[in-house]
C-alpha positions in Angstrom: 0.0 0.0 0.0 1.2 3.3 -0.5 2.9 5.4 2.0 3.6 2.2 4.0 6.8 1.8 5.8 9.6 -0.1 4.6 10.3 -3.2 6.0 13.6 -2.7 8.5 16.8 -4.6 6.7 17.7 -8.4 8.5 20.5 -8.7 10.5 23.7 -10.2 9.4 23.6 -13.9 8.9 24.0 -16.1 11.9 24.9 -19.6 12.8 26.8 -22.4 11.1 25.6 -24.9 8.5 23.4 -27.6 9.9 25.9 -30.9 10.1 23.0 -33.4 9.9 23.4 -36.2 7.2 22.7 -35.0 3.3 20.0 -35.7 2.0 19.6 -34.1 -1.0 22.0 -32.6 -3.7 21.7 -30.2 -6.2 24.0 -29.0 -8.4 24.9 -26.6 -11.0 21.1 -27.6 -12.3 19.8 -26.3 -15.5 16.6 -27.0 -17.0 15.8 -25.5 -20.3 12.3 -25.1 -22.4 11.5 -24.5 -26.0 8.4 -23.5 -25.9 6.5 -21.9 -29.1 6.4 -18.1 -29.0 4.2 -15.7 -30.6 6.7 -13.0 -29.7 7.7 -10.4 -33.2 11.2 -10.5 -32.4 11.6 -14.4 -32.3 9.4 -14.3 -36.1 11.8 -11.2 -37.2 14.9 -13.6 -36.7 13.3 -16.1 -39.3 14.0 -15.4 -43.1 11.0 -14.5 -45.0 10.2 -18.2 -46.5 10.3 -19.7 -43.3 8.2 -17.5 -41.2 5.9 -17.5 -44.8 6.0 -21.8 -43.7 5.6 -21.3 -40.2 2.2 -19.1 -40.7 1.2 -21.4 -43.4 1.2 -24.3 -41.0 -0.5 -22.5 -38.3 3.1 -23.0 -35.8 5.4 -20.6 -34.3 9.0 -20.4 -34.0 10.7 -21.7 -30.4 12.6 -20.0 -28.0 14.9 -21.1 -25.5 13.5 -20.6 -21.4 15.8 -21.5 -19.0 13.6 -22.0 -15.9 16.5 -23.3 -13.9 20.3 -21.9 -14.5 22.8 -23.1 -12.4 21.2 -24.1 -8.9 23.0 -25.5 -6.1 21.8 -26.6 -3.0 22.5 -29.1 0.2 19.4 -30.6 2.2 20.1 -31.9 5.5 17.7 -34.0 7.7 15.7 -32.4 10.0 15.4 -29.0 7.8 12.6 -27.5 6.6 13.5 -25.0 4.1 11.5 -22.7 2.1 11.6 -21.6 -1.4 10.4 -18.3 -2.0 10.2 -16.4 -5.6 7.4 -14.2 -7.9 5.9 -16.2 -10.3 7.9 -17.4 -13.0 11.1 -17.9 -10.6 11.9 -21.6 -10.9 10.2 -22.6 -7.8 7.5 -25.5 -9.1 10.5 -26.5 -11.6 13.1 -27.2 -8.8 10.6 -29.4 -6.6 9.6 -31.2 -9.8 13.3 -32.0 -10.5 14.1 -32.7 -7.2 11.2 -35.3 -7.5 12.3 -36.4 -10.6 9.2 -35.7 -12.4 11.6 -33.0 -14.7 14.8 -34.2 -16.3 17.3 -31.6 -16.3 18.9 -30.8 -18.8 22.4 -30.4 -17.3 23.4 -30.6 -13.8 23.1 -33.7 -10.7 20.6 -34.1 -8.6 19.9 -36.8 -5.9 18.6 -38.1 -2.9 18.7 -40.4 0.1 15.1 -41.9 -0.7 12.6 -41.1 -2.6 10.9 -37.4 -2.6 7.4 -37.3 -2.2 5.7 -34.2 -4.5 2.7 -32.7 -3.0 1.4 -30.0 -5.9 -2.0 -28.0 -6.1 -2.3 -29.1 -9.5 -1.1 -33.1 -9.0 -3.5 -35.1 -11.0 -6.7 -36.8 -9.4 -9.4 -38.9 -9.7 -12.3 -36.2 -10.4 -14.7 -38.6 -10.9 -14.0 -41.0 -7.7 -14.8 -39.6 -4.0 -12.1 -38.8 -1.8 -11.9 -41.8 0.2 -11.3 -43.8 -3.3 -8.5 -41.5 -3.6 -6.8 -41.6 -0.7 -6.4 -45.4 -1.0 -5.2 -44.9 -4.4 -2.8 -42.1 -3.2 -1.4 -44.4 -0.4 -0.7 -47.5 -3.0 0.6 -45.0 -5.0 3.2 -44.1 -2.4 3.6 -48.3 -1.3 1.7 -48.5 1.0 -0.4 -52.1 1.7 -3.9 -51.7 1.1 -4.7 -52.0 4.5 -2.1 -49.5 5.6 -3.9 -47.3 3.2 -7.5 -47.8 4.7 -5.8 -47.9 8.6 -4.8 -43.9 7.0 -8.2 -42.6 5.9 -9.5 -41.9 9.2 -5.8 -39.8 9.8 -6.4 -38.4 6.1 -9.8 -36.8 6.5 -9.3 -35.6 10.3 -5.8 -33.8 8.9 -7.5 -32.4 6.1 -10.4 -31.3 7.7 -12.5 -31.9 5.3 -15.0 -34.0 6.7 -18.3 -35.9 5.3 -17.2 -34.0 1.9 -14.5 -37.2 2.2 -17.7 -39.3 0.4 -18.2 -36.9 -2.4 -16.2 -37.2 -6.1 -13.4 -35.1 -6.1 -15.1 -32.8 -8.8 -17.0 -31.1 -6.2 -14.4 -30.0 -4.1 -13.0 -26.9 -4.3 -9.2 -26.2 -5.3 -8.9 -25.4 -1.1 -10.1 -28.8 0.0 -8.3 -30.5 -2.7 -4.7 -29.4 -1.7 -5.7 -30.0 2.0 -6.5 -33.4 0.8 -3.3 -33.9 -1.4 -1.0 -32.6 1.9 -2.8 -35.1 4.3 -1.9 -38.2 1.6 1.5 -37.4 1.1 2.0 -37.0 5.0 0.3 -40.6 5.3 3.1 -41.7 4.0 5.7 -40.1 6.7 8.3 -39.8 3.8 11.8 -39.1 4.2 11.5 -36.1 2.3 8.6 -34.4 1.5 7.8 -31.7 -1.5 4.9 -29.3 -0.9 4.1 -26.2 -3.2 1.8 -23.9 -2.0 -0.8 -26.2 -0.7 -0.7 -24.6 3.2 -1.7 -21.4 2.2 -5.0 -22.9 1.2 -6.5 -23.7 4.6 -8.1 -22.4 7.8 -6.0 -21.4 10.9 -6.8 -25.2 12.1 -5.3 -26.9 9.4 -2.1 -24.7 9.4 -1.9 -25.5 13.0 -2.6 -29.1 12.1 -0.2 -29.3 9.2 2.9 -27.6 11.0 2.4 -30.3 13.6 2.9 -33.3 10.9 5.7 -31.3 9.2 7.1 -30.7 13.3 7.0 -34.6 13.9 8.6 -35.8 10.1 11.6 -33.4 11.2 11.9 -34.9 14.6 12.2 -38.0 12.7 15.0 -37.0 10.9 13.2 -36.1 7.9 13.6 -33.1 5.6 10.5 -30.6 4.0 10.4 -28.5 1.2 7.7 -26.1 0.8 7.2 -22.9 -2.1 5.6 -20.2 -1.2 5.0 -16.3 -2.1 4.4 -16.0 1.0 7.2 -14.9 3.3 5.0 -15.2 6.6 4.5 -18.7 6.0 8.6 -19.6 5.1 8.9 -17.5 7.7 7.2 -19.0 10.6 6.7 -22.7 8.7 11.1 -23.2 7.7 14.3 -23.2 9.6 16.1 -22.2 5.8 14.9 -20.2 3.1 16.6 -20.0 -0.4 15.3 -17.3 -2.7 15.2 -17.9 -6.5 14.9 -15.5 -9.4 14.8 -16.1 -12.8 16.1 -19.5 -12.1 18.6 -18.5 -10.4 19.5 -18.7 -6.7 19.6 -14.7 -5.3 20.1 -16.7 -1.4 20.1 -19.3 0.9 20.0 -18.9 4.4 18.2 -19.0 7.9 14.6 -18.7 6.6 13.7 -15.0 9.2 16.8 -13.3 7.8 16.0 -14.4 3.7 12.5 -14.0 4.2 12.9 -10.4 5.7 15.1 -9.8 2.5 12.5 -11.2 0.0 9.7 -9.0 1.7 11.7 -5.6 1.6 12.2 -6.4 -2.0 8.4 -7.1 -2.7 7.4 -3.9 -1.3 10.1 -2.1 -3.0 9.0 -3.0 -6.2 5.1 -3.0 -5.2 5.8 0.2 -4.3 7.5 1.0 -8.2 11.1 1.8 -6.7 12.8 -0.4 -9.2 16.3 1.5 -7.8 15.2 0.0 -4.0 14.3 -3.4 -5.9 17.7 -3.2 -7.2 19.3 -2.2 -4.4 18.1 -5.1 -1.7 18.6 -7.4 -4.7 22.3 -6.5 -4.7 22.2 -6.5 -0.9 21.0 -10.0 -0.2 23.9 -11.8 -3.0 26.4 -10.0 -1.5 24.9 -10.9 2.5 24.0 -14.7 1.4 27.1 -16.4 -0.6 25.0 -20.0 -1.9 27.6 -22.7 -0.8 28.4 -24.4 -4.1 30.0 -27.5 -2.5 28.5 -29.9 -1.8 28.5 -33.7 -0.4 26.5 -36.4 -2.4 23.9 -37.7 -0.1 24.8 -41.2 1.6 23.6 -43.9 -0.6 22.8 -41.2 -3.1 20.4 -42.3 -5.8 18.7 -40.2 -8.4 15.2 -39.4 -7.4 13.4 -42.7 -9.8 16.3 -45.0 -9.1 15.3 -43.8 -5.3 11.9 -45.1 -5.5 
């Protein structure tokens, strides 16, 4: 809002890197898109015949996105670590790589065991009821079939959702449907555990509910990523924050200090101070160095050969 006061600079960083076991390792990642683009510069390269072709044939001409460009990153168990970012950042493509569901096109990762991905827009079952999909969501994950129905009662109270646990999926809204998603995934207790932006979604109770499951998988050695616009919630849900833009990492540290960078850089440019933007940009590389070594994981697979 206009006229609001700036948010007061973080303190210098503090503390040493956690010395808990690795469990996952990035590094120097890059994942790279050709998508089609209507864009006039990307047609103006073309020579006359070939953009003639191209319009002929109804297509477009591809350019090269890199949504990830160089990312680096150590995971240790017992961390929760945000990812924060505007849209467009890399954020949705790192957890999908560190999952395995996106091949990158340069770059290592892996993991102890196998990551578990919980996404708003994960593909269900619209036309099956909730409680069909939670035992289809727990097989998924290998889980017996009556481990997966000794869940459902654990699934619905988690998710809050209630009686609407009967319904098909198609009448949910997106809110209950990412509740839903984060209580199967948890059922699980997986070693490491993906979430992107599915806690935003709830009431006060389930965010209260669902830090307690993330509070207990870290007590059990296990390690949580979540993305998020929100700084509040990296803020007050993460021990670590690492801050992407345009795919690359801008820093990676104790998730108050990062996150009270990211938010003096949000209202800087919400306020149309693209100096200021610059400015705490510039502030937060130089503050937070990312640590480009890194230690494979013990019994370091890639994220499919983990599962």
């Amino acid at each position: 809002m206009a006229g609001s006061a700036e948010p007061a600079a973080p303190p210098l960083p503090r503390g040493a890197e956690p010395q808990e076991p690795v469990t996952v390792l990035v590094e120097d990642l890059e994942v790279r898109y050709r998508p089609p683009s209507t864009d006039a510069e990307a047609l103006g390269a073309m020579g006359p015949a070939r953009r003639a072709a191209y319009r002929a044939l109804g297509r477009w001409p591809r350019v090269e996105v890199r949504a990830l460009d160089g990312v680096s990153l150590r995971a240790h168990a017992g961390e929760s670590i945000g990812v924060l970012g505007a849209n467009g950042s890399g954020k949705s493509t790192l957890l999908r790589s560190v999952a395995g569901l996106e091949p990158p096109t340069s770059g290592t990762v892996l993991a102890r065991s196998q990551p578990v991905l919980l996404g708003v827009n994960a593909a269900l079952v619209p036309a099956l009821s909730g409680e069909r999909n939670v035992i289809l969501g727990c097989l998924a994950m290998g889980m017996t079939r009556s481990q997966a129905r000794d869940a459902l009662e654990g699934v619905v109270e988690l998710s809050g959702i209630g009686q609407a646990i009967h319904r098909p999926m198609r009448t949910y809204s997106s809110g209950m449907a990412s509740r839903l998603r984060f209580a199967i995934s948890a059922a699980a207790r997986p070693d490491i555990l993906l979430i992107d932006e599915a806690l935003g979604t709830g009431d006060a109770a389930f965010k209260e509910r669902s830090e307690a499951v993330i509070a207990q998988m870290l007590a059990a050695a296990g390690t949580v990523f979540l993305v998020s616009h929100a700084a509040q919630t990296v803020e007050e849900t993460c021990t670590r924050a690492i801050w992407l833009m345009r795919g690359r990492v801008v820093a990676d540290g104790p998730a108050p200090e990062v996150a009270a960078d990211y938010r003096r850089w949000s209202w800087a440019v919400s306020q149309d101070q693209p100096e200021r933007a610059e400015s705490v940009l510039t502030e937060a590389r130089l503050r937070w160095r990312p640590d480009r070594e890194a230690r494979a994981p013990e019994t370091a697979r890639s994220p499919k050969e983990a599962g």
